[in-house]
N, C-alpha and C positions, 0 to 999 in steps of 0.2 A: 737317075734318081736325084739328078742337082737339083734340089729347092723343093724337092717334094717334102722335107721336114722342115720346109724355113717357112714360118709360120709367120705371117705380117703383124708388123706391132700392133696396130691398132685394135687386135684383138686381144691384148692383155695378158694372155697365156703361152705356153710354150704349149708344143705337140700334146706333152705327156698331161699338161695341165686340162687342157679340151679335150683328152677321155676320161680324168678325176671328172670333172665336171659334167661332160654327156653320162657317167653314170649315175650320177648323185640326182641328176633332172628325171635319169629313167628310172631306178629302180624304189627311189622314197615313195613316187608314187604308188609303186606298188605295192609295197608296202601298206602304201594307207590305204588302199584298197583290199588287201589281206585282213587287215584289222577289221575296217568297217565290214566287212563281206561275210564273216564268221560268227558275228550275232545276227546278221541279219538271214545268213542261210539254217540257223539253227529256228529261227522265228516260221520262217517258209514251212521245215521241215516238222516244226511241232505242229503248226495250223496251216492245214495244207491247202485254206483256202486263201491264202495269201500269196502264194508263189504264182498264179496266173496274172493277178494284176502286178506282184514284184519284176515277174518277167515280162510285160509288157512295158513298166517302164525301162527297163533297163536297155529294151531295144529301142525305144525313142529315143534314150539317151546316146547309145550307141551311134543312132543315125545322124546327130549332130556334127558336123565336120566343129572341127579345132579352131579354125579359122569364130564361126560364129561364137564360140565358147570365148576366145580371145576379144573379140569384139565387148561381151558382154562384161567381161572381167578388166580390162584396162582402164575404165574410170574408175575401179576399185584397186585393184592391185597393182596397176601401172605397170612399166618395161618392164618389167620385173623376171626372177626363176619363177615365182608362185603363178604369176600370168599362165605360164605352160606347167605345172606340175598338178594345177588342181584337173585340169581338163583330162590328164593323165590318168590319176587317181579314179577318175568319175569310169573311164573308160577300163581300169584293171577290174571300177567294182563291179560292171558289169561282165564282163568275162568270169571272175569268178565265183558270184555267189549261183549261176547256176551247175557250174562245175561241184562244188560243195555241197549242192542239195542234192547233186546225181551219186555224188559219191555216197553222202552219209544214207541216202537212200537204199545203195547197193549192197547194205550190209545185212548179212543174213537174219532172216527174223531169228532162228534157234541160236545164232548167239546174242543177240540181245536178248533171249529168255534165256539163258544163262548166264549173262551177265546179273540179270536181276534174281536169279534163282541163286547168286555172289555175294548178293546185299549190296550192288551197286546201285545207287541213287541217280536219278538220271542226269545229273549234273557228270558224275563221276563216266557216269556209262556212255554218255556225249565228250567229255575230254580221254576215256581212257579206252575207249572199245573204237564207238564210230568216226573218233576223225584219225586213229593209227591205223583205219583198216583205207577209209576214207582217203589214204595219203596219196596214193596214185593218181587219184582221181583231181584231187586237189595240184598237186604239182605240173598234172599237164596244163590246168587253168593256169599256174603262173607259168609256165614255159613262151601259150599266146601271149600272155598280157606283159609281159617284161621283152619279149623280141618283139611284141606291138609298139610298145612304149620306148622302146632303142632306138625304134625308126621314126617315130613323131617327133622326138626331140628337135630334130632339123628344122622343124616346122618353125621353131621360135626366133630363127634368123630375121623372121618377116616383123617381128615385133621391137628390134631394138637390139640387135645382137644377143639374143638370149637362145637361139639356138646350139650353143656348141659347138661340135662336128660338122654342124650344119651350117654355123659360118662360114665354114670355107669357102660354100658353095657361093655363098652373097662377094666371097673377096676375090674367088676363082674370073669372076665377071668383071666385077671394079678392077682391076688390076691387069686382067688378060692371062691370069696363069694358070691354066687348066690341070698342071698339076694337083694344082689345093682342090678340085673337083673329084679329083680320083683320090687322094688320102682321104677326102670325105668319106665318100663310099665305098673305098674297100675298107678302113676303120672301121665304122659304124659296122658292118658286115662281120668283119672279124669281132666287135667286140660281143656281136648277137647271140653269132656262136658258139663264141666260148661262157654268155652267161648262160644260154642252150645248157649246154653241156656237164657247165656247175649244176645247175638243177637237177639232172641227169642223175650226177653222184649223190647229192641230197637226197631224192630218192631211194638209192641202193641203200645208204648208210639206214636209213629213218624205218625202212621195211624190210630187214632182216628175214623175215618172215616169206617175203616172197618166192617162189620158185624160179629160179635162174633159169632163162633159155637154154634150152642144149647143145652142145657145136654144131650138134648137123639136125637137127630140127626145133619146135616151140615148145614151148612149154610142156610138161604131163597134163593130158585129160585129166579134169576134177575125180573122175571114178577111180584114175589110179595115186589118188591122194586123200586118201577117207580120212584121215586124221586132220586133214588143214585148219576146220575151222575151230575145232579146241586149240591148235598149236597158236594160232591168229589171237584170241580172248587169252590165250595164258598170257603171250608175250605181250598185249596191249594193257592188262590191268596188272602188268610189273611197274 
């Protein structure tokens, strides 16, 4: 383990500094693609003839390597974090607004007629019924798109040292110390994981509601849960 945490200066950072940093490059983005991604799957899901051509662009988008997005962005944003954060963003937004349209979709028609049979407004019925039931559906979207975006970060070595963790990889070569090539990648790994995992609990916490696996087998059949989807619209329009 000698020099596996001895970080070369010319990187600026200490260890603990380049995983503050490789998160702050991975996860704003997703963020902002959380944000942008929830009017725009509410717009799909009002007018459904929108979502064929939203999902078509978002697989063009998708299909863009980072590299060409960098290309395009550096005479505007320069070496920059924002050079690799916007490409990020583009790529969370596509991961999750169709995840979002699938969830708010998945939500039973009879409680959204009772939700309006509640005198909820569909603003109210869209923030308090379909995106609390929607949450599962939503959270796997950010599970890809934040261990997607953990792993691109590296990507920005290539531009200026704006890759993070992913420096190492550029100093593991300049230097000859293959150590920094392995704290790259098991880092970045461990750090995937465990924001895996945070989400995970986010999850459990935010759906209360849901039925727990059971030690030695899945879930109850919906037949042996007749009450769920009133239990689901009480606890969403609390």
């Amino acid at each position: 383990m000698n020099g596996f945490f001895d970080i070369p200066s010319d990187l600026q950072h200490s260890w603990f500094g380049l995983i503050g940093l490789h998160l702050r490059e991975a996860l704003l983005p997703v963020l902002a693609g959380l944000l942008a991604a929830l009017p725009i799957a509410q717009l799909c899901v009002r007018f459904r003839w929108l979502y064929p051509p939203v999902l078509g662009l978002t697989t063009v988008l998708y299909a863009i390597p980072s590299l060409a997005f960098f290309v395009v962005l550096i005479d505007y944003t320069g070496q920059t974090e924002l050079t690799v954060m916007i490409p990020l963003a583009v790529y969370s937004l596509v991961v999750l607004v169709p995840a979002i349209v699938d969830g708010v979709r998945s939500v039973p028609q009879e409680t959204l007629a009772a939700a309006t049979a509640m005198g909820l407004g569909p603003l109210r019925r869209y923030l308090q019924v379909q995106l609390p039931i929607a949450v599962p559906a939503i959270v796997a979207g950010l599970r890809v798109a934040a261990v997607s975006s953990i792993s691109l970060v590296s990507v920005g070595m290539l531009i200026g040292n704006q890759g993070a963790l992913g420096n190492l990889l550029q100093d593991a070569r300049n230097y000859h110390r293959p150590e920094l090539a392995v704290n790259s990648v098991v880092t970045t790994a461990v750090l995937a994981i465990l924001v895996d995992a945070a989400l995970v609990g986010v999850r459990r916490v935010l759906t209360p509601w849901m039925p727990r696996t059971a030690r030695h087998g899945g879930p109850r059949p919906a037949e042996e849960r007749p009450g769920e989807t009133v239990t689901e619209l009480e606890d969403a329009a609390r």
